[in-house]
N, C-alpha and C positions, 0 to 999 in steps of 0.2 A: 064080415067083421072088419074086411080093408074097409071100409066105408064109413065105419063109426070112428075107426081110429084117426082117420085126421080129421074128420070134424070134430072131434074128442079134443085133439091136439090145434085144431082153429081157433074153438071157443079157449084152451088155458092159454094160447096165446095172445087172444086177445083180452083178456081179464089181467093177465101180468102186464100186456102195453097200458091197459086204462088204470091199474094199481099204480104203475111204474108212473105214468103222467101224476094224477093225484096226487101223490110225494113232490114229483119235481115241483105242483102249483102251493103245498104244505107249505115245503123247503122256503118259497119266493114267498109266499105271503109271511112265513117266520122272520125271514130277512127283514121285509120290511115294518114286520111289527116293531123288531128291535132296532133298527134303525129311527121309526116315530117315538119311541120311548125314551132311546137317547137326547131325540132333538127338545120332546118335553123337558126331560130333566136339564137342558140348558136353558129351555125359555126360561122357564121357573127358577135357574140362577139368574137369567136375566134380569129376571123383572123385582127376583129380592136384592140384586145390586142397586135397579132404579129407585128402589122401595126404602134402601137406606141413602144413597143421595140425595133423594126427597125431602128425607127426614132431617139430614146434616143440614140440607140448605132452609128448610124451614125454621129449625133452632137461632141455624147464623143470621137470622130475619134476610137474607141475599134473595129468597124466594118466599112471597106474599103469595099465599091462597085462603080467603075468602070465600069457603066455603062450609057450611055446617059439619057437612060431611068429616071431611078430612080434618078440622078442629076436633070430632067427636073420636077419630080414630088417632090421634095425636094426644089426645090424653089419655085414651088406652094403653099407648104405647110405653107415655109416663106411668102410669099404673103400676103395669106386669113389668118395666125394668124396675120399678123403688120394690116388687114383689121379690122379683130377682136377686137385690139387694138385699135383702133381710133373710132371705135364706142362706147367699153367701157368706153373709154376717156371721147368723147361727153354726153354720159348716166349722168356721173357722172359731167360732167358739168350741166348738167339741174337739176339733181337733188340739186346739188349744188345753185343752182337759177340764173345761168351763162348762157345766151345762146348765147356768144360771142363766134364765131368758134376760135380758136389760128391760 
C-alpha cells in the first residue's frame, strides 16, 4: 500500500500543477482579451472622431471628395439627422403638452 500512495499522491500532484498552469494561461489570455477590447473600443472612438471630422470638413467645402461612395453615405447622414430632427421636434411637442403632429 506504501507504493500506491505516492503514486496516488504523484499523479494529484501533478494534475493540481497542470490545473494550476491552465488557470495561470486562462488568467493571461483573460488579461489580454480585456486589454484588446479596451484598445477596440478606442479605435472605434477613433475612427467615429475621424468619421465626424470628415463630415465637418466636407460641409465646410475645406475637404473635396469626389467619390460616389462617400456622396452616397453623406446624404444618409442628411437623412437620419433631419430623421433625428423630427423626432426631437415631436419629443418636444409632447412634452410641450402638444400631440398635434404639424
Amino acid at each position: 500500500m506504501t507504493k500506491k500512495e505516492p503514486d496516488w499522491k504523484e499523479r494529484a500532484q501533478d494534475l493540481l500543477q497542470m490545473a494550476s498552469e491552465e488557470l495561470k494561461k486562462t488568467a493571461e489570455i483573460g488579461k489580454k482579451m480585456l486589454f484588446a477590447s479596451q484598445k477596440t473600443t478606442e479605435l472605434r472612438d477613433y475612427y467615429e472622431m475621424l468619421g465626424h471630422k470628415v463630415v465637418t470638413e466636407l460641409r465646410s467645402k475645406k475637404l473635396v471628395w469626389d467619390d460616389p461612395e462617400v456622396k452616397e453615405i453623406m446624404e444618409q447622414i442628411v437623412e437620419m439627422e433631419k430623421g433625428l430632427q423630427d423626432i426631437e421636434d415631436d419629443v418636444r411637442k409632447i412634452k410641450a403638452g402638444s400631440t398635434k403632429k404639424a
